[in-house]
N, C-alpha and C positions, 0 to 999 in steps of 0.2 A: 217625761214622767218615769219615775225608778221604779225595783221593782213590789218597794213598803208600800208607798202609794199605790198604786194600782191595785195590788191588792187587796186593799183598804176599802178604797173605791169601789172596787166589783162586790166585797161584803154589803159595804153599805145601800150600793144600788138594789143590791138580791134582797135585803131586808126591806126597805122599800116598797120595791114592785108586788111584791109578796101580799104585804099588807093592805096595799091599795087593790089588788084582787086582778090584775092587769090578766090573769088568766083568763079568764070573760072576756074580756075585748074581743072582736074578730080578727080571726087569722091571718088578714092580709094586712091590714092596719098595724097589725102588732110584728108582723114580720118586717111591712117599710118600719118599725119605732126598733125595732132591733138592727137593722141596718143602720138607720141614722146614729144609733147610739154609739155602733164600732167606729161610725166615722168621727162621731163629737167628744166621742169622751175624754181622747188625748189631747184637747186643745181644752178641754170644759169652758166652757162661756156659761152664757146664760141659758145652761139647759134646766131647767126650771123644775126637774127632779128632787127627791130625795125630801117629800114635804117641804121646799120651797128654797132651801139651799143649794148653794150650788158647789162642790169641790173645788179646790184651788190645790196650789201648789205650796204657794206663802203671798202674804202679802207686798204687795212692790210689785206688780206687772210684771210675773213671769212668762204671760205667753203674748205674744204681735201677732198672730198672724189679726188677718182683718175680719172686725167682728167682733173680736174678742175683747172681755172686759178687762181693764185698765186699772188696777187696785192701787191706792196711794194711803201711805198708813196714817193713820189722823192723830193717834197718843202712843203712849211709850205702852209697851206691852206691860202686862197684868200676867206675874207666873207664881200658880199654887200647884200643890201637892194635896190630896184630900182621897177620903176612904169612902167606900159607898157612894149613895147618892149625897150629890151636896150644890149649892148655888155659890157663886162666884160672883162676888160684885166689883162693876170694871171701874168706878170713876164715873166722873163728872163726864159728859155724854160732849163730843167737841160738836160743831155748830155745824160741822160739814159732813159729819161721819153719817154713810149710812147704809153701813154692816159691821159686821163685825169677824173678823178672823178667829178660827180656833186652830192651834196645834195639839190634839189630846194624843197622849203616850202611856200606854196600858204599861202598869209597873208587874200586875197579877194578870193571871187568865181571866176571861171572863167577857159579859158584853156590855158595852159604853152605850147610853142612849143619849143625842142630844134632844133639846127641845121639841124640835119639830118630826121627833121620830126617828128619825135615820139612828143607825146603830151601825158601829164599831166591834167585832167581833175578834178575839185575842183568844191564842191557846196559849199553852205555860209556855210553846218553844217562842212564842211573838212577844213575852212579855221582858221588857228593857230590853228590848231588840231593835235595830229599826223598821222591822216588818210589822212591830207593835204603834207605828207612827202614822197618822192621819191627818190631814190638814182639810179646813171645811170650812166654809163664807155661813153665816146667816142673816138675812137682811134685818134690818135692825126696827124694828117696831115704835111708835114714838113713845118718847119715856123711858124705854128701857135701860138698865143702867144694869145689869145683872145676869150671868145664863147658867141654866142648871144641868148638869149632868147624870143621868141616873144610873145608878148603878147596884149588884148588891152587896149586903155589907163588907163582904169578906174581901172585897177587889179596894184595891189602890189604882192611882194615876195623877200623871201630871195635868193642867190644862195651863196653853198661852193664851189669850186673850186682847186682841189688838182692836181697836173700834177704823176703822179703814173708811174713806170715802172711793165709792167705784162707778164707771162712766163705762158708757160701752162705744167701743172706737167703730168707725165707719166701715164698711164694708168698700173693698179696692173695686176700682169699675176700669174695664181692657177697653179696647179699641173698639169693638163690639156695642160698647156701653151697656154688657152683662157685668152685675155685679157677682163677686166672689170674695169667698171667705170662709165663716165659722154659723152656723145658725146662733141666733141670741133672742132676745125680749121682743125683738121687731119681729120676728119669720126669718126666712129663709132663703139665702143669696142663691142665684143661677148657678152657679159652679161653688161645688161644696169642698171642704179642703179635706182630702185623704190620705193614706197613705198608701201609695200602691203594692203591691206583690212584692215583687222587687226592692224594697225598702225605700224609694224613692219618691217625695212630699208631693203632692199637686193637687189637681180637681176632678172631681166626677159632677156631672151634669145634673141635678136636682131632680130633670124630668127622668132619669136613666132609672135613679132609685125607686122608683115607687114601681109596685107590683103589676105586672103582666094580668091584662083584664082574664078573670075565673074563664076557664073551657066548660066547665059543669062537669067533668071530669073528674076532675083531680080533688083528691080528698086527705092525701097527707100534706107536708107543709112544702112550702115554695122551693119547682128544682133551684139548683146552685146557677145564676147566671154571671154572665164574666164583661162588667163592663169599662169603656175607656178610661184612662187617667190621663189627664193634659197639663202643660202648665197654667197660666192663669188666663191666656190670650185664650184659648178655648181651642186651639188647633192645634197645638204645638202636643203630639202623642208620646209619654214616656212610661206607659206601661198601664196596667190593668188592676180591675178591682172588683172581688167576687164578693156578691150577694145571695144570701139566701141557703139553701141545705145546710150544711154541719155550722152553725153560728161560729166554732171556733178553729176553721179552717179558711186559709186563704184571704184573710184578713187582718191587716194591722193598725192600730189606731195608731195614730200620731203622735208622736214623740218630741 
């Protein structure tokens, strides 16, 4: 993941969560969802975020690990230029498609909304930039043939538009016969794929991540714990993966 994308990403997520009021949740629920999220978001699967899309990278199966969804492009891309809000109609709808890819690229400052909410947020230094560039799946509703952009009038951009068919690949199983991988549409593999401290790919343990039961104590948010990263056998230790205190220390999503 570079660093337009992610970016992009972390916009659209904050708009988002924002909306949907995720502030309310419980704090210990919402501390494992913020965990999960450092862990999933560099691989994105089917985290079922962002009003119901999911981020991607492009269409074509850009990420394997196991788990993750398997994007195969179904029509030739559809690329407009348009001002403000406007609707985009893709073509005859192929018989296997079912999502659809967006490339949008803010030409002005400003904020992109796609259908389902999610918003793209551009300053003047991101626009014709590649920092100005996002790529985003929406599952494809039946019928539709069309997706709209909102925006206001004074902004431009581009949008691609590829109708994609997507599968989600199986989750690997070790010797153990724990399964491991990427969370998706199914739940949640035994060993979840992160990225350690040390910049090096592997697993943390599903039950590691979830929150240390309340002391009745404690009343700010969960201290920092520091737990295993293995490779996929689930013994094999090659470094560590911090959860919880400063959300943007000591953790790196997947790359």
């Amino acid at each position: 993941m570079d660093d337009h994308f992610a970016g992009a990403l972390r916009a659209a997520l904050i708009e988002h969560v924002t909306e949907q009021g995720a502030e309310h949740r419980a704090r210990s629920t919402a501390r494992r969802r913020q965990a999960r999220l450092r862990v999933v978001v560099g691989a994105v699967t089917g985290l079922a975020v962002l009003g119901g899309g999911v981020a991607v990278a492009a269409a074509g199966g850009w990420f394997s690990l196991p788990g993750s969804d398997v994007v195969t492009t179904s029509a030739p891309a559809v690329t407009v230029t348009r001002s403000g809000t406007a609707t985009v109609e893709l073509g005859a709808i192929p018989s296997d498609a079912t999502d659809v890819t967006l490339q949008l690229s803010c030409l002005t400052a400003g904020t992109f909304t796609f259908s389902d909410g999610a918003s793209m947020i551009c300053s003047a230094s991101d626009a014709g930039t590649r920092q100005g560039v996002t790529t985003y799946r929406l599952p494809l509703a039946p019928g539709q043939h069309s997706i709209t952009i909102t925006s206001s009038p004074a902004t431009r951009w581009t949008l691609i538009a590829t109708f994609a068919h997507v599968e989600v690949s199986e989750w690997g199983r070790n010797a153990d016969g724990l399964t491991y991988g990427v969370q998706n549409a199914h739940g949640t593999p035994d060993l979840i794929a992160v990225t350690a401290t040390n910049g090096r790919e592997g697993y943390a343990f599903d039950r590691d991540l979830d929150p240390p039961p309340p002391t009745g104590l404690q009343t700010g948010p969960e201290p920092a714990r520091t737990i295993p990263v293995f490779t996929s056998d689930g013994h094999t230790r090659i470094g560590v993966f911090v959860i919880g205190g400063d959300p943007h220390e000591g953790t790196t999503p997947i790359r």
